[in-house]
N, C-alpha and C positions, 0 to 999 in steps of 0.2 A: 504494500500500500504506500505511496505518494504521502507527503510530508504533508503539501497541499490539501490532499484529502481528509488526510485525517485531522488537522485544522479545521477544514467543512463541516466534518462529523460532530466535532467537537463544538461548534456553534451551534449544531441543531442541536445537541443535548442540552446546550444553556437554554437555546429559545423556549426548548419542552419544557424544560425546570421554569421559566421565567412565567411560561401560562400556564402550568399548573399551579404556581405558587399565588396567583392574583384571580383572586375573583373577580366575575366580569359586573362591571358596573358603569351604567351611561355616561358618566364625568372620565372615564379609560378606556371606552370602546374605542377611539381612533387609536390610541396606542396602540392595546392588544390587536387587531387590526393590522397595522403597523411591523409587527410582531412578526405575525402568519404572514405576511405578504413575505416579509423578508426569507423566513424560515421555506416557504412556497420556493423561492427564487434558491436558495442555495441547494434544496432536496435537486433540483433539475441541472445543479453544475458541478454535484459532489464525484460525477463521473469522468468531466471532462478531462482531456488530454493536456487542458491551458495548465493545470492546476499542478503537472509536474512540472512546467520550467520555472527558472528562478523568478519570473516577474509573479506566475499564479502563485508560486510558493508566498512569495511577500506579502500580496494583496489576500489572498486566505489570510496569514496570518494577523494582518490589519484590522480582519474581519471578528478574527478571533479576540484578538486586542478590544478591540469595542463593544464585542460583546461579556466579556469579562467585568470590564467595567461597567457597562449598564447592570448587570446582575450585582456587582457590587452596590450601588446606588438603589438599587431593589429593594436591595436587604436593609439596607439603610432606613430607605422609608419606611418600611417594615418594619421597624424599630421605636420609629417616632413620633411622642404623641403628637396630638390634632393640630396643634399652633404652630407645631413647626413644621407640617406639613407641606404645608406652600411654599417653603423654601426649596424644598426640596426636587419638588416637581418641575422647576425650572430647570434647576439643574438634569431632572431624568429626562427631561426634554430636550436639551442640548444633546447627552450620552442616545439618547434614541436617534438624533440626527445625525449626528455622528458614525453608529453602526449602521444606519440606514445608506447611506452616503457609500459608505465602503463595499455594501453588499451589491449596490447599484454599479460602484464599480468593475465591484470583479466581475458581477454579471456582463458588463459592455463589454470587459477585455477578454474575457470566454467567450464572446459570441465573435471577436475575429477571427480570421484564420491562424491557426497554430501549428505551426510545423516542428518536430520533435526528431532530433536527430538518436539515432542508438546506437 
């Protein structure tokens, strides 16, 4: 298994962990949303050939990188009573754009052509 890959893999296990950890409620329905789209997009690249050269290796790991941290910021909120919740959510909204951003990337650079020498 590809480095790349298994970087993929390992986001979608965050993503699972991330919606099962949150109950769904209309004030997070565009996140979680948000969530599945992304998790949608990487299940469809966790295959690709981009994901062994060094550039998918990097942008996998980028992906992974941010999603790391959005589940850190999770857990956080998770942690915190009602007042300081709003602090918080700004911040999980930046980290959601962030991971969002990157998975969008890797998606457009897996959808060039990649040529793979062996």
């Amino acid at each position: 298994m590809s480095e790349g890959r298994q970087y993929i893999i390992n986001v979608l296990e965050i993503c699972q962990q991330i919606l099962d950890q949150i109950k769904p409620a209309p004030q997070i329905e565009n996140f979680l949303n948000q969530i599945k789209e992304a998790r949608e997009k990487l299940e469809g690249l966790k295959d690709k050939v981009y994901l062994k050269t060094k550039k998918g290796i990097t942008d996998a790991y980028m992906a992974l990188e941010t999603a790391k941290a959005l589940e850190t910021k999770i857990d956080e909120w998770k942690s915190l009573s009602a007042e300081k919740t709003k602090e918080i959510l700004d911040e999980l909204e930046s980290d959601l754009a962030a991971f969002v951003t990157n998975v969008e990337t890797l998606e457009g650079s897996a959808k060039s052509r990649t040529v793979v020498i062996t």
